[in-house]
C-alpha positions as CSV (number, residue, x, y, z in Angstrom):
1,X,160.3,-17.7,109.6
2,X,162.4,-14.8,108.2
3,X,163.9,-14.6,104.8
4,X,167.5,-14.2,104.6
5,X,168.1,-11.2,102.5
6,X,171.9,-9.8,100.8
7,X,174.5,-7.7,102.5
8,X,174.0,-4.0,103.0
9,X,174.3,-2.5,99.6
10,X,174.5,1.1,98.6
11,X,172.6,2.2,95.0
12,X,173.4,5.9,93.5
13,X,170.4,6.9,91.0
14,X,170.7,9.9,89.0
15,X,167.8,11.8,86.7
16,X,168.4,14.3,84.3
17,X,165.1,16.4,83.3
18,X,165.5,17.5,79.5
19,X,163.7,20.8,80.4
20,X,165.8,22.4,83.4
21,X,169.6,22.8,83.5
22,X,168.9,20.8,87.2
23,X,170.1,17.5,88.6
24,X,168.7,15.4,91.0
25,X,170.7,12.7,92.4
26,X,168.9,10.0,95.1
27,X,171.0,7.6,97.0
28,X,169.5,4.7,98.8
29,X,171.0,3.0,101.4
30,X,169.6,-0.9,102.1
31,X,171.0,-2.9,105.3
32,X,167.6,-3.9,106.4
33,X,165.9,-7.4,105.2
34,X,162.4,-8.3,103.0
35,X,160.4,-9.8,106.4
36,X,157.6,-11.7,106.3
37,X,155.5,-8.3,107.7
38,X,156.8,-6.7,104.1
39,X,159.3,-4.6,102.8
40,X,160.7,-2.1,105.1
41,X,161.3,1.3,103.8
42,X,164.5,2.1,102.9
43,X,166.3,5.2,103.7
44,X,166.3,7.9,100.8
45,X,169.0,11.1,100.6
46,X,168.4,13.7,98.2
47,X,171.3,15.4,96.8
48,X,170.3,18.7,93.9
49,X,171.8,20.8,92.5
50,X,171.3,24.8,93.7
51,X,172.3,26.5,90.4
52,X,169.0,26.9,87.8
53,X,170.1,27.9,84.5
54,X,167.8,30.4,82.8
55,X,167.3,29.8,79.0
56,X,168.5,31.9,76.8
57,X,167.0,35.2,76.2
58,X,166.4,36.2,72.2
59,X,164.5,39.5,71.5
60,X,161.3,39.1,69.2
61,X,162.3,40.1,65.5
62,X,159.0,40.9,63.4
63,X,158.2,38.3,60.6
64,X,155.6,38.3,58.6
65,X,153.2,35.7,57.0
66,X,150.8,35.8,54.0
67,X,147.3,35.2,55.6
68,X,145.2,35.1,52.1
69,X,145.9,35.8,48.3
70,X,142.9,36.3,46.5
71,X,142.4,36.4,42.8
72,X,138.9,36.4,41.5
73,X,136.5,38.1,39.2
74,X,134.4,40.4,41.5
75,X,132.2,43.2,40.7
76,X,132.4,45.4,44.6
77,X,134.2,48.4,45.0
78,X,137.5,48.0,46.8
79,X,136.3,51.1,49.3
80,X,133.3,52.5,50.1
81,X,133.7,55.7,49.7
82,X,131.3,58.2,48.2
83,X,131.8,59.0,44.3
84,X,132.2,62.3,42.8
85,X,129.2,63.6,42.0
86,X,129.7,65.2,38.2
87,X,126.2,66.0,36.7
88,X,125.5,63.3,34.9
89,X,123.4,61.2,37.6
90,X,124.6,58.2,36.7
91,X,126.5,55.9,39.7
92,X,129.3,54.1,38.8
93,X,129.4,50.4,39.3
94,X,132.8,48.5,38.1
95,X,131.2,45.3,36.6
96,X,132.7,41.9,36.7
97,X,136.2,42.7,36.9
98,X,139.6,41.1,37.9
99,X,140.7,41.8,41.5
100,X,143.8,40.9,43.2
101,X,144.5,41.0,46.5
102,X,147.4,40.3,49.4
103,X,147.0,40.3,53.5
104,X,149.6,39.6,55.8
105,X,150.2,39.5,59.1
106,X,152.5,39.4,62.0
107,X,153.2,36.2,64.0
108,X,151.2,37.9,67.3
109,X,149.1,39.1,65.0
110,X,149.6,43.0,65.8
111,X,150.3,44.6,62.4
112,X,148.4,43.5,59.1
113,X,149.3,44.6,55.9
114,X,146.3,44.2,53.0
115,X,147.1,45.2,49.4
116,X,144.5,45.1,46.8
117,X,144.0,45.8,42.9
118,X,141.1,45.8,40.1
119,X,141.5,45.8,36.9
120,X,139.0,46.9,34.0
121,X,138.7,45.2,30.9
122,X,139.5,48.3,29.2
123,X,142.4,50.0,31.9
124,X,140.4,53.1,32.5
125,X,138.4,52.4,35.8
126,X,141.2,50.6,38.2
127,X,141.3,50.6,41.3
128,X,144.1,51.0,43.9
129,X,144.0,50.2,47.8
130,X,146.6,49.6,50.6
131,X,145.7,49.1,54.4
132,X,148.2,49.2,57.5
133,X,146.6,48.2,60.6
134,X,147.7,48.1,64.2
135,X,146.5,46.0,66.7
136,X,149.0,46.0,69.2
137,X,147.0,47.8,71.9
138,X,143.6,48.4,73.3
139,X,142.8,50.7,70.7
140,X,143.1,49.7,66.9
141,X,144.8,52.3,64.2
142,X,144.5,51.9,60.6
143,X,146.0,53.6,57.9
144,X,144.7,53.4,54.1
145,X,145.4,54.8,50.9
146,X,142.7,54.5,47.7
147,X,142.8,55.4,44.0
148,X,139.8,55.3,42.0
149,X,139.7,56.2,38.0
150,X,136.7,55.7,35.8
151,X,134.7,57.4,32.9
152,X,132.2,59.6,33.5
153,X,130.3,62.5,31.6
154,X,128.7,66.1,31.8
155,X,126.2,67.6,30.0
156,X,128.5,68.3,27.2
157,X,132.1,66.2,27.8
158,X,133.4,63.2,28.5
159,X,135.6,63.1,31.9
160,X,138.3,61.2,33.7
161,X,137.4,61.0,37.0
162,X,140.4,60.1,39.6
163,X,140.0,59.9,43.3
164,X,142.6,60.0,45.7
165,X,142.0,59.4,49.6
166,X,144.4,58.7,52.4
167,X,142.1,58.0,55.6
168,X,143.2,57.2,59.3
169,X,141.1,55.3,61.4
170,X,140.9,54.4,65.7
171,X,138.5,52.4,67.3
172,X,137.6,51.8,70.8
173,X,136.0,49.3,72.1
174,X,134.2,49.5,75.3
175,X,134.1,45.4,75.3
176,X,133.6,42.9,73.0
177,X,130.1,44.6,72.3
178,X,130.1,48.3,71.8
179,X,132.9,50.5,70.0
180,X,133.8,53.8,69.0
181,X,135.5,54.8,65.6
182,X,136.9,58.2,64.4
183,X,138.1,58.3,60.9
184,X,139.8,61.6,59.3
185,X,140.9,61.5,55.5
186,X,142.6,64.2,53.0
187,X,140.8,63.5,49.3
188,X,141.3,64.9,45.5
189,X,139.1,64.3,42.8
190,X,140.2,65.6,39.6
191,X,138.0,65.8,36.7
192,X,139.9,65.7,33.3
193,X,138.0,66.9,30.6
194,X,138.8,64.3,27.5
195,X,139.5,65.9,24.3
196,X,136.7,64.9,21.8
197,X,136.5,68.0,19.9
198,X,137.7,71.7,19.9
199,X,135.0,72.7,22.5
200,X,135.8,69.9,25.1
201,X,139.8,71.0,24.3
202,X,139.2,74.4,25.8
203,X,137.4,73.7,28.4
204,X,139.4,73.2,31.7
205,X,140.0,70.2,33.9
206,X,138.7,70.7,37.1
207,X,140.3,70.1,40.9
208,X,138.8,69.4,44.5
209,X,140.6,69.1,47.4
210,X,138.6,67.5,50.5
211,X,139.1,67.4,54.3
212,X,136.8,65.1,56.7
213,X,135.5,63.8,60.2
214,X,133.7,60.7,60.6
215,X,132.4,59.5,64.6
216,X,130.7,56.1,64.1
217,X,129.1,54.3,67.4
218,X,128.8,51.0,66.6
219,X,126.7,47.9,68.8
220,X,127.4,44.1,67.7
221,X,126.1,40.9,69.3
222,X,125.1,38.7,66.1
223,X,125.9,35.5,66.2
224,X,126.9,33.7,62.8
225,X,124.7,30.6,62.6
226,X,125.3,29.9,59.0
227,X,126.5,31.5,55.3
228,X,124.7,34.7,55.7
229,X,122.6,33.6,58.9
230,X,122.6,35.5,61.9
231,X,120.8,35.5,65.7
232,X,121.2,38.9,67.2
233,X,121.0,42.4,67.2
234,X,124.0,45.1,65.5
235,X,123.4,48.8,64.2
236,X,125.2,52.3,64.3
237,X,125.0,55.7,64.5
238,X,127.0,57.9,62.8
239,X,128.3,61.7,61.9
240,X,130.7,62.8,59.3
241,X,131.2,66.6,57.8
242,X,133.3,67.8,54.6
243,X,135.3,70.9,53.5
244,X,136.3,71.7,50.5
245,X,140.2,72.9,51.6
246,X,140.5,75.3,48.6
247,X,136.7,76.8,48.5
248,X,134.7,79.0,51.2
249,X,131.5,78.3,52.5
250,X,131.7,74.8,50.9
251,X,130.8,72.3,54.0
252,X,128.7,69.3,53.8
253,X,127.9,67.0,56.8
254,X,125.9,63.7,56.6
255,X,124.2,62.6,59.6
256,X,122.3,59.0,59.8
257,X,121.9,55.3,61.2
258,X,121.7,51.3,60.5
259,X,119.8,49.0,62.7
260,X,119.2,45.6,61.7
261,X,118.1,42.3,64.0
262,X,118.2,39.1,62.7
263,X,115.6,36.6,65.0
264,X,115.0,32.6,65.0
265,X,112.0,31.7,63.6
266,X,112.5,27.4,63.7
267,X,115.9,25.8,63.9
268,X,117.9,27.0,61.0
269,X,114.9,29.9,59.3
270,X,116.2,33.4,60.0
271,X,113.9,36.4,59.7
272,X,116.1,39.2,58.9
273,X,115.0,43.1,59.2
274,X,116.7,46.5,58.4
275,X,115.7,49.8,59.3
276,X,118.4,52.5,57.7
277,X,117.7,56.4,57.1
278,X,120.3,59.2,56.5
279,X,120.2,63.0,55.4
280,X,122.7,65.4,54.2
281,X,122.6,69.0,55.0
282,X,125.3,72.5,54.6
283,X,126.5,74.4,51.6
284,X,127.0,71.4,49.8
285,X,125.1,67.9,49.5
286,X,124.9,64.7,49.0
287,X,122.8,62.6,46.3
288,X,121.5,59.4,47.1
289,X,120.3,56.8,44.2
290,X,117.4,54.6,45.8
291,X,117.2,51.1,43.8
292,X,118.2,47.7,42.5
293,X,120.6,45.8,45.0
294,X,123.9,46.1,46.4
295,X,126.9,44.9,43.4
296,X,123.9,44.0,40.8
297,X,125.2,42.9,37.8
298,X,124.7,44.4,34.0
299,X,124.7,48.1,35.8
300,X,124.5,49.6,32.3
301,X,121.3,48.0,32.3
302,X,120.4,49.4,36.2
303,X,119.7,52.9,36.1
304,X,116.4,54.9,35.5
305,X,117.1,57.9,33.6
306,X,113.5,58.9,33.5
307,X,113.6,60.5,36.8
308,X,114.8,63.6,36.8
309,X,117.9,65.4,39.8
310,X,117.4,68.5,41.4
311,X,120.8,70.3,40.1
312,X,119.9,73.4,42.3
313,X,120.8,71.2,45.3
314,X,124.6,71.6,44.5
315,X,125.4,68.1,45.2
316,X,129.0,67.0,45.6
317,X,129.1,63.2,46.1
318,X,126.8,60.2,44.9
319,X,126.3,57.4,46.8
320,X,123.4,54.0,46.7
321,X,120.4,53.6,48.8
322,X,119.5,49.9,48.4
323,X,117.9,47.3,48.5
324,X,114.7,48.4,46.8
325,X,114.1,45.3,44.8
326,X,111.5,45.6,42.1
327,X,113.2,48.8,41.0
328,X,116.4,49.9,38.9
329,X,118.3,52.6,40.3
330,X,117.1,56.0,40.7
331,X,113.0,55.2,40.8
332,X,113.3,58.0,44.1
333,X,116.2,60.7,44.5
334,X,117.0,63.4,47.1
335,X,119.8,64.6,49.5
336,X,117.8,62.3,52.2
337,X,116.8,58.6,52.1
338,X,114.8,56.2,54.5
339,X,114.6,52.6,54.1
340,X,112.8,49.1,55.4
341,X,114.1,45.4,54.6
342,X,112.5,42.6,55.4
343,X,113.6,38.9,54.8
344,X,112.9,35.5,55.8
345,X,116.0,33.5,55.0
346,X,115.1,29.5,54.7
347,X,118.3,27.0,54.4
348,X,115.7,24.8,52.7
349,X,118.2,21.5,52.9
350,X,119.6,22.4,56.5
351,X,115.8,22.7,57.5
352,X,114.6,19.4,55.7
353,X,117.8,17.0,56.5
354,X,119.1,16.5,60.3
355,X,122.4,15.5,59.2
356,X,126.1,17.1,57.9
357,X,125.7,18.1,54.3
358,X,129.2,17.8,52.4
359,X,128.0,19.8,49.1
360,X,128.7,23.3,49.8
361,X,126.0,24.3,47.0
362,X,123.3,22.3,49.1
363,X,124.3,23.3,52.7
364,X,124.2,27.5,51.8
365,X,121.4,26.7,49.2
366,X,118.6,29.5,50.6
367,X,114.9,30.2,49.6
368,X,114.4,34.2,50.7
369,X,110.7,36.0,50.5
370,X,111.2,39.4,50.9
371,X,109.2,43.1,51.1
372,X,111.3,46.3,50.9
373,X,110.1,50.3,51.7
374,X,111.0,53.2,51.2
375,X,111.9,56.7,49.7
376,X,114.7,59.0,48.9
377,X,113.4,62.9,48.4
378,X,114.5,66.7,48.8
379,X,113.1,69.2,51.0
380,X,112.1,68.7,54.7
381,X,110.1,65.6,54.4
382,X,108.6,62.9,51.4
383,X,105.4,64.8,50.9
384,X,107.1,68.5,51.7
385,X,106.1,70.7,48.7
386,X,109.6,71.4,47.5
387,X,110.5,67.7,46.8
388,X,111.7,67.4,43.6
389,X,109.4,64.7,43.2
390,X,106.2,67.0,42.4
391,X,108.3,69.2,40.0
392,X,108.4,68.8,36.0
393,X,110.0,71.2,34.3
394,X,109.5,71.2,30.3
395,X,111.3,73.3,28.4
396,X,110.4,74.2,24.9
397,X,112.4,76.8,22.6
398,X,112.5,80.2,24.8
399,X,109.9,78.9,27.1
400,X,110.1,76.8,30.2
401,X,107.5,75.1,32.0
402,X,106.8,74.1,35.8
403,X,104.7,71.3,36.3
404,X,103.2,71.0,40.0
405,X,102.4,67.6,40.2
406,X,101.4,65.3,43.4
407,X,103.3,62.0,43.1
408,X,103.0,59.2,46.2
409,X,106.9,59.1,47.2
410,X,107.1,56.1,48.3
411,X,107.7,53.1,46.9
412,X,107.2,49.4,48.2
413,X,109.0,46.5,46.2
414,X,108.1,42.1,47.1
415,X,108.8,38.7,45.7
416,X,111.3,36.1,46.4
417,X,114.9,35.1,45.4
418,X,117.8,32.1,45.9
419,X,120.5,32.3,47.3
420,X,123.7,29.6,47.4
421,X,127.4,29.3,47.0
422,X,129.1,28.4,43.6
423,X,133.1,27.8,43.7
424,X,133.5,30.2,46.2
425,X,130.6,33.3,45.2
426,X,128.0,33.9,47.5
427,X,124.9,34.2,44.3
428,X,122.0,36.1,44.9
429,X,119.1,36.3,42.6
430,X,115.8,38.3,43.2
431,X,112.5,38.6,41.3
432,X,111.1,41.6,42.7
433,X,107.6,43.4,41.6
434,X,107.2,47.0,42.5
435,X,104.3,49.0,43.6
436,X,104.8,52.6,42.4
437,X,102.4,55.7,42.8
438,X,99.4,53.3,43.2
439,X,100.4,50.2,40.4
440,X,102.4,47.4,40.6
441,X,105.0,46.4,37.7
442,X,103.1,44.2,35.3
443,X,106.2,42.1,35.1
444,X,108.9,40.8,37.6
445,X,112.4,42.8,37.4
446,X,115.3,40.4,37.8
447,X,118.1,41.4,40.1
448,X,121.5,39.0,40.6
449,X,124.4,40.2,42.1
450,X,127.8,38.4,43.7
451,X,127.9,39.2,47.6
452,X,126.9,38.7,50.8
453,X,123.0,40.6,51.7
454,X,122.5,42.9,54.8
C-alpha cells in the first residue's frame, strides 16, 4: 500500500565557501511521495552567482630572517685564501680563537647575507669577512669582502701583515651534478715594518696590489650517509693566474686538481681516498708547506724549521699541503706538491648496534686507520737535479758551501686516529709514524685538530 506523504513543499538551501567570493544557492522542489519502490528523486535548480572576486593583489616586500648565529672558539681561517709569503717560512695558523658569525636570508631564499669575525687573544691577527650571495637565477653570484692581520717576520724585522680582498664569484651548474665557477678578486697586502729599533724604523713598509682569475670545474654526486661519511665520487679541476697591478713581469698562475671517492665497504664502514696534486709556474710562485693536518692545534709547535726554502724561487704566497700525518709541517717544500690519502672510516657503535643511538658522542664516535703519500719539491720533477731537496748550502765566514746530496723525496706517513662529536666540535686525533729517507719515526707524532676531514 502507499504511504501518504505531506503537501508539496518548496526548500531554499544556500552555501557559502569561505575561499571564493561565490554563492551557490540550490532549490528543491518536493510534490512527489516516499513509495513503497523508494524515494523518488526530487527536482534540483541551481542558481550561482557569475561574478568571481579575485583576491587581492600585494607586491612581495623583501624581509629578511636570521638563519644561524654562531659563537664559538674555532681555530679555521674565515677564507681560504693564500697568505703573503714574507721570508720567514713560517704558515700562519690562528689558534683557538673566538669567532662570531651572522647568516640571513630572504623568505624565497634568493639573497643571503653571512657576516663573520675572529678575534685573537691578543687583537693583532683578526679577521674580517662579509658575503652577499644571489640566488635568484640559474646562475649563482657572490660577492665577498676579507680582512686578514697577523704578525709575521723577516730575516731582520718584525711585520704587520694585512690583507685585503674583495672577490666576485658565478657558478653554473650544468645540473644538479656538474658546475662551473669563475671567481675574479682585487687584493692588498701591506707589510708594516714594526719599529723595534733604529734599523727596523728606517726601513720601509712595503705595498702589493693584486689582480686575479680563477676557472674551477667542479663534479659532485656524494651522498652524506653519516658525520663525515660519504658514498660517491666529487673532484675538480682548476686554473687561476695573478698580477701584481703596480709591478711588470710579475705574473703567477697555479694550475691543479682534487679527486676524492668515498666507497661502501659493509653497512656503515666508509673507505675514503684522495688523490690531489698542484704546481705553480711564471715570474712569480707559490710555496707549498707539506705536513701535519688541516686546523691542527698548538701550531707553534707544528712547523719544521730544519728544512731549508729555496728563496731564489721568488715566491709570493704560502699556502698547506696536507694531510701528511706522521709529520709537522714543512718535512717537504717546493712550488709543486702531489698527494695520496687513504682512510677507512669505522662508526664502531653504528656498525656493532642495529638500533637509533640518542648520544651524539656515541653515534659519530669513529675508529680511522690511515696511510698518507706524498711530496712537495722544486724543479721539474721529485728526483729532478735542481730540487731543493738535494742542496745544502753552509756558509761559514767569507765562504759558502754547496752540498749535492741525494735525499728520497718522498715521504709516506700510517697509524690510526678517533674521531667523534663533543658539544657541537667535530674532534679529530691522529697518531701517525712517518717513514722518511728510508727510517721510520721511532716514536708516534700526535696530531688533533677541530674540523671536519677530506
Amino acid at each position: 500500500p502507499e504511504i501518504p506523504v505531506a503537501d508539496s513543499t518548496a526548500l531554499n538551501y544556500t552555501f557559502q565557501n569561505p575561499y571564493k567570493s561565490r554563492r551557490v544557492t540550490i532549490t528543491t522542489t518536493s510534490d512527489t511521495g516516499l513509495t513503497a519502490a523508494g524515494l523518488i528523486p526530487n527536482t534540483l535548480t541551481v542558481a550561482a552567482d557569475t561574478e568571481y572576486r579575485l583576491p587581492k593583489q600585494r607586491n612581495y616586500d623583501m624581509a629578511f630572517g636570521a638563519d644561524y648565529v654562531v659563537t664559538q672558539l674555532d681555530n679555521s681561517l674565515l677564507n681560504a685564501t693564500y697568505q703573503a709569503y714574507t721570508g720567514s717560512g713560517v704558515y700562519f695558523d690562528p689558534g683557538l680563537t673566538a669567532l662570531f658569525k651572522v647568516g640571513i636570508s630572504d623568505l624565497m631564499d634568493d639573497v643571503r647575507l653571512i657576516g663573520g669575525v675572529r678575534l685573537s687573544g691578543d687583537l693583532n691577527s683578526n679577521e674580517y669577512y662579509i658575503s652577499l650571495e644571489m640566488l635568484k637565477k640559474r646562475i649563482d653570484h657572490q660577492l665577498t669582502f676579507y680582512r686578514q692581520s697577523r704578525e709575521d717576520y723577516s730575516v731582520y724585522s718584525l711585520i704587520k701583515v694585512r690583507t685585503h680582498e674583495l672577490a666576485y664569484q658565478s657558478k653554473l651548474p650544468f645540473n644538479d651534478l656538474h658546475s662551473l665557477r669563475f671567481t675574479g678578486s682585487f687584493r692588498t697586502d701591506a707589510g708594516v715594518v714594526m719599529s723595534t729599533d733604529y734599523l727596523s724604523l728606517r726601513e720601509p713598509n712595503r705595498y702589493e696590489y693584486w689582480g686575479s682569475l680563477k676557472a674551477e670545474y667542479v663534479f659532485d654526486n656524494t651522498i652524506s650517509t653519516g658525520l663525515n661519511l660519504y658514498n660517491g665520487i666529487r673532484y675538480k679541476f682548476f686554473a687561476e693566474t695573478f698580477k701584481q697591478i703596480d709591478e711588470k713581469n710579475s705574473f703567477l698562475n697555479v694550475i691543479g686538481f682534487d679527486f676524492r671517492c668515498y666507497t661502501k665497504v659493509h653497512r656503515q664502514i666508509i673507505w675514503a681516498n684522495r688523490f690531489a696534486a698542484s704546481t705553480s709556474f711564471g715570474d712569480l710562485k707559490l710555496i707549498y708547506y707539506l705536513g701535519s693536518v688541516d686546523n691542527a692545534m698548538a701550531p707553534s709547535d707544528n712547523f719544521n724549521y730544519a728544512v731549508r726554502v729555496d728563496q731564489s724561487q721568488h715566491y709570493a704566497f704560502q699556502a698547506l699541503a696536507s694531510n701528511m700525518r706522521g709529520f709537522r709541517q714543512n718535512i717537504r717544500n717546493g712550488n709543486s706538491f702531489a698527494l695520496i690519502n687513504s682512510e677507512l672510516r669505522i662508526p664502531l657503535f653504528q656498525y656493532l648496534l642495529n638500533r637509533p643511538i640518542k648520544s651524539d658522542f656515541i653515534r659519530n664516535f669513529q675508529v680511522v686507520g690511515f696511510f698518507d703519500g706524498g711530496s712537495a719539491w722544486t724543479g721539474s720533477s721529485p728526483y729532478a737535479k735542481d730540487n731543493n731537496l738535494n742542496l745544502d748550502i753552509i756558509q761559514s765566514g767569507p765562504l759558502t758551501i754547496t752540498v749535492n746530496k741525494k735525499m728520497e723525496p718522498l715521504v709516506f706517513g700510517t697509524g690510526f686516529g678517533l674521531r667523534s662529536r663533543i658539544l657541537g666540535y667535530f674532534m679529530r686525533a691522529d697518531w701517525g709514524w712517518g717513514y722518511n729517507d728510508g727510517y721510520f719515526t721511532p716514536k708516534s707524532l700526535f696530531n688533533f685538530s677541530l674540523s671536519l676531514d677530506f
